[in-house]
N, C-alpha and C positions, 0 to 999 in steps of 0.2 A: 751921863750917858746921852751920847745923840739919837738920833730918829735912824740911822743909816746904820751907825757906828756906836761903837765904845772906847773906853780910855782908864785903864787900870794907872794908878804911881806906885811902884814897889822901891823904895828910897829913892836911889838916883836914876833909877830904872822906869821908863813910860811902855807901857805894853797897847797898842791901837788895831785894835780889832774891827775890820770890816765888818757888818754886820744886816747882811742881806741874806740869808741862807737862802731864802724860798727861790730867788736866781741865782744862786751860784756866785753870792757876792758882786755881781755884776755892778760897776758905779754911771749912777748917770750925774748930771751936773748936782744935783743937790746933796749927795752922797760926797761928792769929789769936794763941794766946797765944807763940809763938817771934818771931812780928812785936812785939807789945807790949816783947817784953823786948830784942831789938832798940831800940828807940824809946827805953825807958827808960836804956839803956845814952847813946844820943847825947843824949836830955834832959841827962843829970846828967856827959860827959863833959866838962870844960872844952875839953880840944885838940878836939874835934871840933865844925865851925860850920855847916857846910850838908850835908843827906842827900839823897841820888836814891832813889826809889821805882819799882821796874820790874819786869816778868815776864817768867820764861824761857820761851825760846823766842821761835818766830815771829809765833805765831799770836796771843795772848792777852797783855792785862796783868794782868787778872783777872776772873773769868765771876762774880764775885759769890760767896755763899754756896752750897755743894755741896751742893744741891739733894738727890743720891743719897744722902749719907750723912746728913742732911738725916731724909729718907723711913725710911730703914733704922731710924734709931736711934729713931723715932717708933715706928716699929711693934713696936718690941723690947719698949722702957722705955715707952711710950702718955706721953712726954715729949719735946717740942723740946729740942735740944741748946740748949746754953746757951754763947755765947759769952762772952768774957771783957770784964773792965767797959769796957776803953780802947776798944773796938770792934774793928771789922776795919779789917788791916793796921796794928793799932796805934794807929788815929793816928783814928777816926773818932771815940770818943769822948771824945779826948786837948783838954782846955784850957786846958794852962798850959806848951803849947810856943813859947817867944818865937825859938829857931831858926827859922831859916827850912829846907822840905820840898818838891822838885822830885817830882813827877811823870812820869817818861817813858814813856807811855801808848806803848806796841809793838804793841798788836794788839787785840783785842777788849775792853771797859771796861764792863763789866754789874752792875749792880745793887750789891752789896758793892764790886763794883769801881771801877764810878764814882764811886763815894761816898768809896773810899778816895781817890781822883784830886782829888776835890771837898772833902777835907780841908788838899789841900795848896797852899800857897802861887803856886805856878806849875805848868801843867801844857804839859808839849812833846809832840806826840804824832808818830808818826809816820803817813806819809799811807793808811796801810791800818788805820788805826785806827778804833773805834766806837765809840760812846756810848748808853747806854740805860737808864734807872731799867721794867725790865718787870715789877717784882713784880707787878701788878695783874694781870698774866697768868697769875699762878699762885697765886692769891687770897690773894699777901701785900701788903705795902705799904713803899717805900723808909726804914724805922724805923733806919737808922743815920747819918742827918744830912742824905742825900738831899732829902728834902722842903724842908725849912728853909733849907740851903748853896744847893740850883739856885735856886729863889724869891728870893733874895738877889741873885743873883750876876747876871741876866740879865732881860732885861723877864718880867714875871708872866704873861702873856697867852704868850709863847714857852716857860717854863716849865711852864708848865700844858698845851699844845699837849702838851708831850716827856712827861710827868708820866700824867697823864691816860691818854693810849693807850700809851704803853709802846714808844714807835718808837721806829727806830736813826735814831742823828744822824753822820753823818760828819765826820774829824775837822776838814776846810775849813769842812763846816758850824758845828761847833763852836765855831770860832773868829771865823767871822761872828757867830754869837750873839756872843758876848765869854766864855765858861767854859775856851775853850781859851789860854792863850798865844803858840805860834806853833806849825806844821806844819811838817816836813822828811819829804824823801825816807826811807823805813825805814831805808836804811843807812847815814843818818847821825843816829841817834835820839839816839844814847848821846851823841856826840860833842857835838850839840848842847846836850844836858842839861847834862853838862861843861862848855861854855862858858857857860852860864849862872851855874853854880854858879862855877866861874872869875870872871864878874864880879861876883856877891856876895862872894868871897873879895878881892877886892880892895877891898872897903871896911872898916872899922870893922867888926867883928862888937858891939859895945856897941850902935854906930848903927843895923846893922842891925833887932838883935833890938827896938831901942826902935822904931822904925820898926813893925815886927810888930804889937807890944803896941799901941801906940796907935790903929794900924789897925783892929784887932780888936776893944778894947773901947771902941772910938766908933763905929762903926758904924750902930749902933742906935739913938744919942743924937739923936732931931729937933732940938734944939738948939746951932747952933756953939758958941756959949758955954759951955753947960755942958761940950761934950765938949774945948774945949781949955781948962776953969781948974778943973773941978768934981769931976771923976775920978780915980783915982789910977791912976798910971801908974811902978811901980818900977824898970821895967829905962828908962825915960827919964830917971829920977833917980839910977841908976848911973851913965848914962851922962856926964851932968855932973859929976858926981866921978872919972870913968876918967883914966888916964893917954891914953887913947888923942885924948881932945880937944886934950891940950897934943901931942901927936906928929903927928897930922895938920894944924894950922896951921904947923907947924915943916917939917913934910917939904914942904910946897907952898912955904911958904919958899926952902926950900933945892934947891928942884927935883930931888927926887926920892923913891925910893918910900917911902911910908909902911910900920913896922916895928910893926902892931897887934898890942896886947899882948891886946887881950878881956879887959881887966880896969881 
């Protein structure tokens, strides 16, 4: 357990708990770099395939960048703190993670926060939960993937509505846009994240991650064509040499559960 942070291993499952209740999980540099190394630890661990991302306590998942410490160390040094390269919580400026990264958005999801929510693969929030890129209200601007990930992810004109004034979105709203994944009652937040990450573990972790990869770097590509013959895409070309392709046609075979190696 870090000073910021926590780190559960539930098999192949890593659970990374922000761990600043007294602000609202808020991360300042030293917080962001205990997440990073976090992150780096499940990048490069083989046994470990799917991570949850969550904040302790009730109230918050993360309030974004600590504003106070933020102010303080400006007025000290006449220098912004400097956050570390991967972003906040690890993972905002993180892309060459072909794991797949859950979300369980608990409470309040502001600025660094949301963004860190909006780095990951699926986000499940619970229904007291909230959304909001407000830097414009405090004459910054959403600079750690924010901008680019929401515009992406959901009509541009509803983007720019959220962007633009800096409103809370709730999490039902959320999920009408399409940035959220699904809503549950609060006190079943974890539980459902779990199941989630449950039914990724039941697949191929090779399949998965190539899944990822391909998602991620075709996006962009205006062209079907190029983005399915033109690109390179490596962990899809693992995947085809895995052990794991000749044991998953064999396990449906043989009517029962597949014995994935991840390799």
């Amino acid at each position: 357990m870090g000073q910021y942070s926590k780190v559960d291993i539930e098999g192949r499952l890593m659970i990374v708990t922000i761990n600043r209740p007294e602000v609202y999980n808020a991360c300042h540099p030293m917080a962001n770099q205990e997440l990073v190394e976090a992150f780096d630890e499940f990048h490069a661990n083989p046994d470990l395939w799917v991570a949850i991302i969550t904040g302790a306590g009730d109230k918050a998942f993360c309030a974004g960048n600590d504003l106070k410490y933020h102010a303080e160390t400006q007025a000290k040094t006449g220098k912004r703190p400097v956050h570390p390269l991967k972003g906040f919580g690890g993972l905002t400026n993180r892309h060459d993670l072909d794991k797949p990264v859950i979300a369980a958005v608990n409470g309040v999801a502001m600025g660094g926060g949301f963004e860190i929510a909006l780095a990951c693969d699926i986000i499940v929030a619970s229904d007291k939960a909230t959304f909001a890129l407000p830097e414009p209200k405090v004459g910054l601007a959403a600079g750690a993937g924010g901008m680019q990930r929401l515009s992406r992810m959901i009509p541009l004109k509803k983007a720019m509505g959220m962007m633009l004034t800096g409103r809370h979105v709730s999490a039902k709203e959320g999920f009408e846009l399409g940035f959220v994944t699904a809503v549950v009652p609060h006190a079943d937040l974890l539980k459902e994240a779990r199941r989630w990450a449950d039914d990724i573990l039941a697949c191929s972790p090779m399949s998965v991650r190539a899944t990822k990869q391909v998602v991620m770097r075709s996006l962009d590509v205006p062209a079907l064509e190029t983005a399915m013959h033109n690109l390179n895409y490596p962990a899809f070309v693992a995947m085809t040499k895995s052990e794991d392709t000749v044991e998953g046609p064999k396990a449906f075979a043989e009517k029962r559960k597949p014995n994935w190696k991840g390799r």
